[in-house]
Backbone as JSON Lines, residues from 0, in Angstrom:
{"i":0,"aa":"X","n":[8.21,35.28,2.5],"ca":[8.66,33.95,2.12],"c":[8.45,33.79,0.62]}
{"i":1,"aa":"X","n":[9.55,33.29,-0.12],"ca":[9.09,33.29,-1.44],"c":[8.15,31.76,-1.34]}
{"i":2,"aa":"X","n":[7.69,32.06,-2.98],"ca":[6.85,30.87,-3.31],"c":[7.38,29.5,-3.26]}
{"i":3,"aa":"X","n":[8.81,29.43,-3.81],"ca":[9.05,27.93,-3.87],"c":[9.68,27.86,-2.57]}
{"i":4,"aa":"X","n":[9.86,28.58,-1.59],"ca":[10.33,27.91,-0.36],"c":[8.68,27.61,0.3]}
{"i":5,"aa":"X","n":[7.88,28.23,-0.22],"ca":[6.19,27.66,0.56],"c":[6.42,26.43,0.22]}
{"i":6,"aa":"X","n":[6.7,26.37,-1.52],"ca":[5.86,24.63,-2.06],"c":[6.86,23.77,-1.47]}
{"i":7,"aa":"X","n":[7.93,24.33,-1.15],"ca":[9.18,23.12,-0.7],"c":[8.57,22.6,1.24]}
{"i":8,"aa":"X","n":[8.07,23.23,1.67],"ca":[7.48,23.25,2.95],"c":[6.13,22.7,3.26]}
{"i":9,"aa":"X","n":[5.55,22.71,1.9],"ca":[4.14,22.58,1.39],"c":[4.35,20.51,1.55]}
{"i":10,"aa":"X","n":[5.24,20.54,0.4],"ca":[5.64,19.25,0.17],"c":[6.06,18.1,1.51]}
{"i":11,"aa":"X","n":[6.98,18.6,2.34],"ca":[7.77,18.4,3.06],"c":[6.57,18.11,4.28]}
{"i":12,"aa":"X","n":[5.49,19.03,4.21],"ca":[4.31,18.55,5.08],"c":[3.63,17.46,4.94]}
{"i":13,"aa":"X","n":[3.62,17.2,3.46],"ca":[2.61,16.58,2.58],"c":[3.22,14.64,2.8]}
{"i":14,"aa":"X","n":[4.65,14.91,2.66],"ca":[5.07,14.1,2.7],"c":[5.0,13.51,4.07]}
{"i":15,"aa":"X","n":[5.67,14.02,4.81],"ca":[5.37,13.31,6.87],"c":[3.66,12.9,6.61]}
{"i":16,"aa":"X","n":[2.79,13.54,6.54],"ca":[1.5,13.0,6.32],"c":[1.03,11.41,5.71]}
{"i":17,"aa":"X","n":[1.77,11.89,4.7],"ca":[1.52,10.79,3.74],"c":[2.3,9.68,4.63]}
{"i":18,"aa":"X","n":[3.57,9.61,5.06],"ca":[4.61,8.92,5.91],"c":[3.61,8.13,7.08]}
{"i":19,"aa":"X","n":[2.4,9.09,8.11],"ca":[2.26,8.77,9.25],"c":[0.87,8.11,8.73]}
{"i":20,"aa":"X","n":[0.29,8.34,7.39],"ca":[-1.0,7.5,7.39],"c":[-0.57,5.82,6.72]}
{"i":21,"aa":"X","n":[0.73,6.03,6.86],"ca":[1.23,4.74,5.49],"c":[0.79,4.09,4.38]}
{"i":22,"aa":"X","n":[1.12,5.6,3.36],"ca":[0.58,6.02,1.95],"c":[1.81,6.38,1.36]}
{"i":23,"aa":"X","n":[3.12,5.9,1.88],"ca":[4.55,6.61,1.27],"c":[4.87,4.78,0.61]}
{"i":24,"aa":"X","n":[4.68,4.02,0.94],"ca":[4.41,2.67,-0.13],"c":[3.5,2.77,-1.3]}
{"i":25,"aa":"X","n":[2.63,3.64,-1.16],"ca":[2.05,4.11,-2.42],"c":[2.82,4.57,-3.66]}
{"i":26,"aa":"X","n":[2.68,4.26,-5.17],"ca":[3.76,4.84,-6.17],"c":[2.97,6.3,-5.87]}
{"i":27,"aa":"X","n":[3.1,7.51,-7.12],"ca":[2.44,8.71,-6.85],"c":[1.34,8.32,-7.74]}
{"i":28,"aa":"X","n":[1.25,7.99,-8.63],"ca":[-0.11,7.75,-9.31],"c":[-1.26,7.21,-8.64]}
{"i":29,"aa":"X","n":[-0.85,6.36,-7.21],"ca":[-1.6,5.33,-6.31],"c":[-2.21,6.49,-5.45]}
{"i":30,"aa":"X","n":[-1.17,7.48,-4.65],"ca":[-1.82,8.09,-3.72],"c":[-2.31,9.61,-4.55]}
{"i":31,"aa":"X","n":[-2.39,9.35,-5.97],"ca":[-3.13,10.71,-6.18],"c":[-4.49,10.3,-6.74]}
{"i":32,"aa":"X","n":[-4.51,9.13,-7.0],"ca":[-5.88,8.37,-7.73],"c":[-6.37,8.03,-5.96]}
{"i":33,"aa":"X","n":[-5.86,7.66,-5.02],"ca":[-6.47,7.59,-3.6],"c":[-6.96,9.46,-2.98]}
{"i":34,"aa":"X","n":[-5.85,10.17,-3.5],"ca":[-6.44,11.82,-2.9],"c":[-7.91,12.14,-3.73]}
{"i":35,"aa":"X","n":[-7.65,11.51,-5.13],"ca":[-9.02,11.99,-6.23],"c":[-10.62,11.61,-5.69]}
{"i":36,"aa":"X","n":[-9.99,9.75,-5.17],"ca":[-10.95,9.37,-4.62],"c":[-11.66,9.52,-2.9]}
{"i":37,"aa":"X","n":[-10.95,10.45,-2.18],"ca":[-11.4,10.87,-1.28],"c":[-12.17,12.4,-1.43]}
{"i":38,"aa":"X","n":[-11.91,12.77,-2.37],"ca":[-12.64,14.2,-2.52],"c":[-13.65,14.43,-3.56]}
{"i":39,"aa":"X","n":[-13.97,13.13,-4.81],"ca":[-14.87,12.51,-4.95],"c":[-15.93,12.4,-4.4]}
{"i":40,"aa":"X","n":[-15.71,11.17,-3.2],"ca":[-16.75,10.45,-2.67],"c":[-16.96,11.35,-1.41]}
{"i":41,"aa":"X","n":[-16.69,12.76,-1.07],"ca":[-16.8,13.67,-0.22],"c":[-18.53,13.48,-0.01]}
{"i":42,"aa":"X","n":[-18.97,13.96,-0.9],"ca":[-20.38,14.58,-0.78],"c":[-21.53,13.12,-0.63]}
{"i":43,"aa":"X","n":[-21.03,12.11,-1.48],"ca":[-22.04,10.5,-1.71],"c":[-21.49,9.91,-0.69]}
{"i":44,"aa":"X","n":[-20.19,9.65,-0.24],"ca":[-19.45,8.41,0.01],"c":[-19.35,7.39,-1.32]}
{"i":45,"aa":"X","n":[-19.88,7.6,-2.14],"ca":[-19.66,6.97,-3.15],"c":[-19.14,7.34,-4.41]}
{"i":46,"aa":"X","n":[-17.84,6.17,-5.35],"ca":[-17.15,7.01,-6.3],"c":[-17.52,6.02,-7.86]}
{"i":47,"aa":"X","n":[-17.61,6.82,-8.44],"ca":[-17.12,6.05,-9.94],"c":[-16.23,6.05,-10.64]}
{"i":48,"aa":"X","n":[-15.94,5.26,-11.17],"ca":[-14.07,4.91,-11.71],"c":[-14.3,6.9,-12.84]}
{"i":49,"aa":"X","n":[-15.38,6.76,-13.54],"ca":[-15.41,7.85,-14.54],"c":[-15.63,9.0,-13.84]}
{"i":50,"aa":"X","n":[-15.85,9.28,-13.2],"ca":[-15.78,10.55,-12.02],"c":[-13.86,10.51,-11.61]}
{"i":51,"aa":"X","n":[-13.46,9.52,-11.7],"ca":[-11.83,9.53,-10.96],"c":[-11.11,9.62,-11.98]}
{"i":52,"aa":"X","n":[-11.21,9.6,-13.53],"ca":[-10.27,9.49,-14.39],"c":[-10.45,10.65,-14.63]}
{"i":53,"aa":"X","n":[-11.84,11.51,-14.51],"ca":[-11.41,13.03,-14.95],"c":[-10.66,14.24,-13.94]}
{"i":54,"aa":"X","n":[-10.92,13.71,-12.98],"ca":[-10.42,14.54,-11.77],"c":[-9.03,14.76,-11.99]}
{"i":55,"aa":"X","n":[-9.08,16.58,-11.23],"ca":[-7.84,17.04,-11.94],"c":[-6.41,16.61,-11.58]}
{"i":56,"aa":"X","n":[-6.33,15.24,-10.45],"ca":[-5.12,14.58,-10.33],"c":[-4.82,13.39,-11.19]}
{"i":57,"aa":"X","n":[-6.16,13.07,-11.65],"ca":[-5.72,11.56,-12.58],"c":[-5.85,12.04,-13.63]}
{"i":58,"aa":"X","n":[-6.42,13.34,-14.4],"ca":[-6.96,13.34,-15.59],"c":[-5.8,13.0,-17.18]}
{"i":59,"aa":"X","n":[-4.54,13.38,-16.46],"ca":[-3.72,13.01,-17.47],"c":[-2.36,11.98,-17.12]}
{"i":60,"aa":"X","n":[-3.11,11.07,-16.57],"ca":[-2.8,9.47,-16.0],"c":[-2.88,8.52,-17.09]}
{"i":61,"aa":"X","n":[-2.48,8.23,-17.79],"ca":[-2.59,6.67,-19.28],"c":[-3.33,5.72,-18.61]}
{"i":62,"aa":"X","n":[-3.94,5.8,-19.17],"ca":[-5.5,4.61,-18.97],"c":[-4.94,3.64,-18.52]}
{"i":63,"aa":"X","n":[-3.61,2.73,-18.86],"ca":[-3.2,1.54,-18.33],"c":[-2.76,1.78,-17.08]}
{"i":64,"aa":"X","n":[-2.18,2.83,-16.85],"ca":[-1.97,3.33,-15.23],"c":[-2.74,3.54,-14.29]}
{"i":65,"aa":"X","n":[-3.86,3.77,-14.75],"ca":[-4.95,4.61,-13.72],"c":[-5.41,3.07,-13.74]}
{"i":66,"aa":"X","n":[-6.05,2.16,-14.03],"ca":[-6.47,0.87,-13.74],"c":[-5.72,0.23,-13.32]}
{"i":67,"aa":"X","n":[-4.68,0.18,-12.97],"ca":[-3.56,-0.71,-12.6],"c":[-3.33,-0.18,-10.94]}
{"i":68,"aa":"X","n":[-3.29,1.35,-10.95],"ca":[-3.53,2.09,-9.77],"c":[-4.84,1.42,-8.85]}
{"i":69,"aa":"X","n":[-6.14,1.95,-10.1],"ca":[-7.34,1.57,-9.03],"c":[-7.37,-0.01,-8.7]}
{"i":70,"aa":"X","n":[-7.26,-0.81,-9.31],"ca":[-6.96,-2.79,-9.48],"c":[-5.84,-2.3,-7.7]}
{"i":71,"aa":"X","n":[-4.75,-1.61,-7.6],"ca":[-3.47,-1.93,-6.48],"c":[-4.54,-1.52,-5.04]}
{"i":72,"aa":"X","n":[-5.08,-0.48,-5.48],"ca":[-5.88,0.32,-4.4],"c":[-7.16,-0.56,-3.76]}
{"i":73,"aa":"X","n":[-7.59,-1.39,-4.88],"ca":[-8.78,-2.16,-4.26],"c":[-7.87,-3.73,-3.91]}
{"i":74,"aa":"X","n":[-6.93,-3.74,-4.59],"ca":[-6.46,-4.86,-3.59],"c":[-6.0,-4.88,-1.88]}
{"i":75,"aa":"X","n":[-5.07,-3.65,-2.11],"ca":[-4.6,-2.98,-0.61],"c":[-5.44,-3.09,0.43]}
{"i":76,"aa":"X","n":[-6.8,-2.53,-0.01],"ca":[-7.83,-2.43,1.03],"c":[-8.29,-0.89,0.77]}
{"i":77,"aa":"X","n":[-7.51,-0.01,0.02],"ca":[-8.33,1.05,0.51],"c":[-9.01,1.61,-0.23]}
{"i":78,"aa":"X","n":[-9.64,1.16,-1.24],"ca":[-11.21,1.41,-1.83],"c":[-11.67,-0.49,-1.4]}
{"i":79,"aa":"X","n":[-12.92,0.26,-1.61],"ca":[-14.15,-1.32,-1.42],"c":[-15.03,-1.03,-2.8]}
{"i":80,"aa":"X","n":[-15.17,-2.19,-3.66],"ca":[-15.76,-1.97,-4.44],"c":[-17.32,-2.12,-3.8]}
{"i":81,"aa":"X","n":[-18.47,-1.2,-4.73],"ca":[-19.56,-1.79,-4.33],"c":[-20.68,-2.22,-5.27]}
{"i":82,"aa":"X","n":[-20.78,-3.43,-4.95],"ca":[-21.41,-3.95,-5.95],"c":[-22.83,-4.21,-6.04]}
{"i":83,"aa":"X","n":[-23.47,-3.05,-4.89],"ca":[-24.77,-2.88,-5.07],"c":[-25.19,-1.8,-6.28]}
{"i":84,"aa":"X","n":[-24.08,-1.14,-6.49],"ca":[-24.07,-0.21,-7.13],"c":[-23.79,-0.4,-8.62]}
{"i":85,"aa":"X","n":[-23.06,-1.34,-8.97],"ca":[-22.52,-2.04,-10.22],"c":[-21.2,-1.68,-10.15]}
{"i":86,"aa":"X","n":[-20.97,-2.12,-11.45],"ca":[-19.46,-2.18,-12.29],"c":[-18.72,-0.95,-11.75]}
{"i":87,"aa":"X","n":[-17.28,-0.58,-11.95],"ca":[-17.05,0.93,-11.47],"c":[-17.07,1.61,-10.3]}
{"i":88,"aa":"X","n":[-18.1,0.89,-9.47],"ca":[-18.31,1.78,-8.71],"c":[-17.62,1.46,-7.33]}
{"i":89,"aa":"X","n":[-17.13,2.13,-6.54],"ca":[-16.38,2.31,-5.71],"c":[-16.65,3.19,-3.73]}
{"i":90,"aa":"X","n":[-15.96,2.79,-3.08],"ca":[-16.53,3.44,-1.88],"c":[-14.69,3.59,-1.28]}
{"i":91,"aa":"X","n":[-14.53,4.31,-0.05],"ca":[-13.31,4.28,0.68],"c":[-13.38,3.6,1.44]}
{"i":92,"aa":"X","n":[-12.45,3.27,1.95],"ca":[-12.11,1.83,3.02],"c":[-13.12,2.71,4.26]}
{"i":93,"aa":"X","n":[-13.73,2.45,4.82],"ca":[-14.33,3.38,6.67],"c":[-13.14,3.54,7.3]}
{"i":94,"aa":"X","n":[-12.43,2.1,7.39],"ca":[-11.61,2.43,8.28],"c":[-10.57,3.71,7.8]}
{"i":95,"aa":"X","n":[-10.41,3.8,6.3],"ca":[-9.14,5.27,6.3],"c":[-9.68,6.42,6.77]}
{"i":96,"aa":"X","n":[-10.95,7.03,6.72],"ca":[-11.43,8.01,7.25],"c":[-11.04,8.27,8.45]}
C-alpha cells in the first residue's frame, strides 16, 4: 500500500471518529487544541494553557487563535477550568473520557 493511500485511510478513520464523538462542529484548531489537551492531561488529569501552546499540535497556532480555541472549548463544555489550581489551568470534561 503506498503511503498516501495509508494517510488518505488514516484520515478517513480519523474523521468518522471525530463524526461519532461530535467533534466534526469543531473548527481544526478546536479539535487539535482538544487532541493536545487530552494527551497532556494523560498522566495528571490536569492541563496548563502553557503546556498546550507548546504541544506539537498547537505549537504553531497564533496566539489569538489558540485562546479563542481554548475560551470555545471551555465554553462547549469540554475542558473545565480549575480553579483550585489557578489561572490557566485546566482539566477534561469526565464526561468525554
Amino acid at each position: 500500500m503506498s503511503s498516501l493511500k495509508a494517510i488518505s485511510q488514516l484520515r478517513v478513520l480519523l474523521r468518522d471518529m471525530e463524526r461519532s464523538l461530535g467533534l466534526s462542529e469543531l473548527t481544526d484548531v478546536e479539535r487539535d487544541l482538544l487532541s493536545a489537551a487530552a494527551e497532556v492531561s494523560m498522566s495528571t488529569g490536569t492541563l496548563k494553557t502553557a503546556d498546550l501552546m507548546t504541544h506539537k499540535l498547537t505549537s504553531s497556532v497564533p496566539r489569538a487563535s489558540f485562546f479563542r480555541a481554548l475560551r470555545v472549548l471551555d465554553m462547549k463544555g469540554y475542558l473545565v477550568s480549575d480553579a483550585d489550581l489557578g489561572k490557566g489551568w485546566y482539566r477534561l470534561n469526565p464526561e468525554l473520557k
